[in-house]
RODO-2510 file (C-alpha; in nm, 4 decimals, decimal comma):
residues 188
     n   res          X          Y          Z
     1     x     2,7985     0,0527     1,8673
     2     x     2,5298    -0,2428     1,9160
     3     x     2,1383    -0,1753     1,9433
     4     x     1,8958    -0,4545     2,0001
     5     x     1,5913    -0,4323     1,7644
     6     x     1,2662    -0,5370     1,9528
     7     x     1,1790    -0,8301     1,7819
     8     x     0,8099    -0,7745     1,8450
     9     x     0,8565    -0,4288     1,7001
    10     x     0,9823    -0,6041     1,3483
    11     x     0,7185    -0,8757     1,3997
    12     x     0,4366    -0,5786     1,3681
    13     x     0,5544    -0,4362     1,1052
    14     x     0,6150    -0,7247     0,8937
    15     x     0,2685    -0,8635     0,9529
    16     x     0,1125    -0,5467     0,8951
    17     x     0,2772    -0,5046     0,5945
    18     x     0,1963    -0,8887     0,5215
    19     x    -0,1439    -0,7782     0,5416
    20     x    -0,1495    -0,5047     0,3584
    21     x     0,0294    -0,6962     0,0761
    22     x    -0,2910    -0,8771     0,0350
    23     x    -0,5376    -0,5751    -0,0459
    24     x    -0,3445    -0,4970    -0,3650
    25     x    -0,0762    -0,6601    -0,6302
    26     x     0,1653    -0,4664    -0,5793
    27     x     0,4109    -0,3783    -0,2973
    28     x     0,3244    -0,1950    -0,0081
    29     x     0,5429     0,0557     0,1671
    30     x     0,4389     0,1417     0,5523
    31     x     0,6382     0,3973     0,8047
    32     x     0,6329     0,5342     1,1246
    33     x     0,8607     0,7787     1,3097
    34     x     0,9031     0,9062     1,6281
    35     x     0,6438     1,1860     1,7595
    36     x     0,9903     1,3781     1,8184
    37     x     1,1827     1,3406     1,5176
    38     x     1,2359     1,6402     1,3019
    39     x     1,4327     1,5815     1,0316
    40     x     1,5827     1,9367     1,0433
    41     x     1,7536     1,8561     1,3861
    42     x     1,9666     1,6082     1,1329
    43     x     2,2397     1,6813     0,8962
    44     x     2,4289     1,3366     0,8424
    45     x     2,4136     1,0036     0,7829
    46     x     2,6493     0,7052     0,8214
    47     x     2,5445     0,2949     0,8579
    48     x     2,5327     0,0979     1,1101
    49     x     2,8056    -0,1577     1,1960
    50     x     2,7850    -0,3898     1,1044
    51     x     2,4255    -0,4286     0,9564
    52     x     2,2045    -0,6746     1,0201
    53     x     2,2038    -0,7496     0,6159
    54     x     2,5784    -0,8300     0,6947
    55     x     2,7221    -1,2224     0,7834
    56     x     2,9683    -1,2611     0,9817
    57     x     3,1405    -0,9273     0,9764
    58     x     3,1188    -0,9760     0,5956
    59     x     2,9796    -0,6722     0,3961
    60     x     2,7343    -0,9171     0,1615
    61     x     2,6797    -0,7860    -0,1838
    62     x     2,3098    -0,7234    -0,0749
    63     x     2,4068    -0,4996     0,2113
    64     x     2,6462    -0,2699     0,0124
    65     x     2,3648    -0,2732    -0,2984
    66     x     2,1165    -0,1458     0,0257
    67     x     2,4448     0,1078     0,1692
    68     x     2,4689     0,2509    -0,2293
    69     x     2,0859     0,2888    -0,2985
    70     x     1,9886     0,4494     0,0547
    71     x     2,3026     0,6838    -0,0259
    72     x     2,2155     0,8211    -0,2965
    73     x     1,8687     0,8429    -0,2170
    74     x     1,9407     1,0049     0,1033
    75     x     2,1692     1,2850    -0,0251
    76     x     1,9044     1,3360    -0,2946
    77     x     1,7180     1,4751     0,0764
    78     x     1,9782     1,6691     0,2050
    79     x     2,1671     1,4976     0,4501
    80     x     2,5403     1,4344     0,4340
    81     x     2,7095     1,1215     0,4103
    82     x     2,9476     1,0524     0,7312
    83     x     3,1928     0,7436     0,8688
    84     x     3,2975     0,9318     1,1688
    85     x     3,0329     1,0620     1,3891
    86     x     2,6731     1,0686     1,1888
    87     x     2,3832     1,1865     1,3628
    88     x     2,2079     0,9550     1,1853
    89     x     2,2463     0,5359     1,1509
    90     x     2,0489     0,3644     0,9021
    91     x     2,0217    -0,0892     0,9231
    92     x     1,8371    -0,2688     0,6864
    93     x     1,6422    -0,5818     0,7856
    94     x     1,5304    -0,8010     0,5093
    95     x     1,3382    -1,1245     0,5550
    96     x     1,1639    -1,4120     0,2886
    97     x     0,8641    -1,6645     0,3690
    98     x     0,7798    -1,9459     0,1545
    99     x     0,3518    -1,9419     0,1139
   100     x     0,1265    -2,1927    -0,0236
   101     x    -0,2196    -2,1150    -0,0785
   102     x    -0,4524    -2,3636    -0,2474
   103     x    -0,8060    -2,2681    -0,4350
   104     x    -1,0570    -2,5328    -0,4610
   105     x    -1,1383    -2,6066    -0,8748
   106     x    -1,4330    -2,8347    -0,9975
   107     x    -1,4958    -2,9749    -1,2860
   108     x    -1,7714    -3,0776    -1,4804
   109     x    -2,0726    -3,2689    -1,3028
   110     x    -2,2477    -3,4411    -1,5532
   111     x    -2,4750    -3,6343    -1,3398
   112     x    -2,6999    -3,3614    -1,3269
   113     x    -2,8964    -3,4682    -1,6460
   114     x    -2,8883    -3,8733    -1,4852
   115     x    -3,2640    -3,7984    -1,4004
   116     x    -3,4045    -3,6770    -1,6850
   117     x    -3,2669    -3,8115    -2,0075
   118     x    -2,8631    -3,9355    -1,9434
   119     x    -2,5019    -3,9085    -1,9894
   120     x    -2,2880    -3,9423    -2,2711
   121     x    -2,1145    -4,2879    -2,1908
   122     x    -1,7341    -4,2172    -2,0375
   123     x    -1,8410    -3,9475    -1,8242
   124     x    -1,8858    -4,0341    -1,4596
   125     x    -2,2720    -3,9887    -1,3373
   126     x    -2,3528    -3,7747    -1,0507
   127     x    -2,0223    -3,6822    -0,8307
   128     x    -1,8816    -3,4454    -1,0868
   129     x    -1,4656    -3,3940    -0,9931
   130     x    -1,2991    -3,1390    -0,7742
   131     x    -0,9694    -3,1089    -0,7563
   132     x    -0,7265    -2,8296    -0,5206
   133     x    -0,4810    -2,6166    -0,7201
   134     x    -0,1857    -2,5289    -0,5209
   135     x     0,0162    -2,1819    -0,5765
   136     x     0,3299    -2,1379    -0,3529
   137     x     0,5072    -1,7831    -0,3611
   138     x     0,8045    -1,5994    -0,2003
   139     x     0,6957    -1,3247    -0,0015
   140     x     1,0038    -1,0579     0,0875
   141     x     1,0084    -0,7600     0,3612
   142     x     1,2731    -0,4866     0,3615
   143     x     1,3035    -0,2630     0,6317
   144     x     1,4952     0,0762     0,6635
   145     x     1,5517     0,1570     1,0083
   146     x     1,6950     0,5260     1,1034
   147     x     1,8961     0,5725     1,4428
   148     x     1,9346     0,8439     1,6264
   149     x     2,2936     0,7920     1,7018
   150     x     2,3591     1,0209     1,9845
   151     x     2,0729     0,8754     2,2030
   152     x     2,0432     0,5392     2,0135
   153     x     1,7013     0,5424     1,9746
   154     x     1,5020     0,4282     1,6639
   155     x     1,3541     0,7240     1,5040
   156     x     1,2272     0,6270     1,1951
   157     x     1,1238     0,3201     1,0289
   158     x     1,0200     0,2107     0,6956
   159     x     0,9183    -0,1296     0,5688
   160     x     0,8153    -0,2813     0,1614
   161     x     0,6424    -0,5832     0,1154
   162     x     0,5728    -0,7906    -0,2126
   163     x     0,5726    -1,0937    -0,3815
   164     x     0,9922    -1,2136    -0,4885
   165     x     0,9332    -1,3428    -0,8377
   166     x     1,1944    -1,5042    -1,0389
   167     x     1,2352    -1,2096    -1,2515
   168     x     1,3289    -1,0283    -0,9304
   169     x     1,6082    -1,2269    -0,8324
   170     x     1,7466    -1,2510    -1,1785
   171     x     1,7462    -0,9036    -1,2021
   172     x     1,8169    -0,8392    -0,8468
   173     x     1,9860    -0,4752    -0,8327
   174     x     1,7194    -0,2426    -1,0000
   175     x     1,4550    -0,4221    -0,7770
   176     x     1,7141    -0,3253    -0,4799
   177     x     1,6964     0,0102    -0,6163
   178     x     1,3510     0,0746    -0,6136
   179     x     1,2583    -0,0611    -0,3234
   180     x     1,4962     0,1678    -0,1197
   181     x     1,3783     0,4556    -0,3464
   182     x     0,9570     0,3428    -0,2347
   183     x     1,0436     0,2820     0,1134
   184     x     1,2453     0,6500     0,1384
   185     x     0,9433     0,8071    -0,0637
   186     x     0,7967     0,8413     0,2604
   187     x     1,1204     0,9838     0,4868
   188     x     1,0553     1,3375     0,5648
***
C-alpha cells in the first residue's frame, strides 16, 4: 500500500512547529486530526510499509526504535497491535536543519572620555570594537502520522520540534522514547 504525503501539508507543520520552537526552550509538540476521526471507530494498529524513516526497503535502526516506542505507547491507549489488516497505519517523518544565528557583541569604547580628560595609552580612542558571535544548532522534527487504512486517508497527525544536541545523539534511544511518548500525549 503507497500514500503520497502532501509535501505542503509536512511543510506547514514543520514551520509551524519551527516557530513555535522559538517561543520557548524546550520542544514543542503540535497535532491535528480529522473533524471525523473518532478514535472509538478504531481498534488496531499496524505500520506502514515501508516507512518513510526506512532506506531502501531497509528497516533502519531509527525506524524500528520509532515502530517499538509508538507500540508500546499505543497499546498503553487501547488499540491492538496488527500485521494483517490494521485499521490503523502509523509513518514517521523525521527531518534535521543546520541554523546559524549570529548576535552582534561590543566591546569597550573608550573614546568616550577623549574629550574631557583621556585614555589610558593602548586602548584605541573613539571607535570602541564590535564583533558578531556566531551560534549554529541542529534543529530536528518528528512527525507521527495515523492512516486510516481502509480509506487511506490521513487522520491524525502529530509533530515535536527541538533543538538535537550532542547529548541527544549520544544518547539517542531514550530521546526516541520520549519524543514518541510527547507527540502521542496528545492522540485521543
Amino acid at each position: 500500500m503507497k500514500i503520497s504525503f502532501s509535501l505542503s501539508r509536512f511543510a506547514t507543520a514543520l514551520l509551524a512547529s519551527l516557530v513555535l520552537s522559538g517561543c520557548a526552550s524546550g520542544p514543542n509538540v503540535i497535532s491535528n486530526k480529522a473533524p471525523d476521526f473518532a478514535i472509538a471507530d478504531y481498534r488496531t494498529f499496524g505500520f506502514m510499509e515501508p516507512l518513510s524513516t526506512d532506506r531502501d526497503g531497509v528497516r533502519t535502526l531509527l525506524s524500528q526504535r520509532l515502530v517499538d516506542a509508538a507500540t508500546r505507547e499505543l497499546e498503553a491507549k487501547g488499540l491492538i497491535y496488527s500485521e494483517e489488516q490494521p485499521d490503523l497505519r502509523v509513518n514517521f517523518l523525521v527531518s534535521t536543519r543546520e541554523t546559524l544565528s549570529s548576535r552582534p557583541s561590543s566591546g569597550v569604547n573608550v573614546g568616550v572620555r577623549a574629550g574631557r580628560y583621556g585614555t589610558w595609552g593602548g586602548y584605541s580612542v573613539g571607535v570602541g570594537t564590535s564583533t558578531a558571535e556566531v551560534v549554529q544548532r541542529t534543529e530536528g522534527t518528528l512527525a507521527i502520522d495515523i492512516i486510516d487504512a481502509a480509506r487511506n486517508t490521513l487522520v491524525w497527525e502529530g509533530a515535536l520540534s527541538g533543538r538535537v544536541t550532542d547529548k541527544v545523539r549520544e544518547n539517542l534511544e531514550p530521546a526516541i522514547d520520549k519524543a514518541v511518548v510527547d507527540i502521542l500525549s496528545t492522540f485521543p
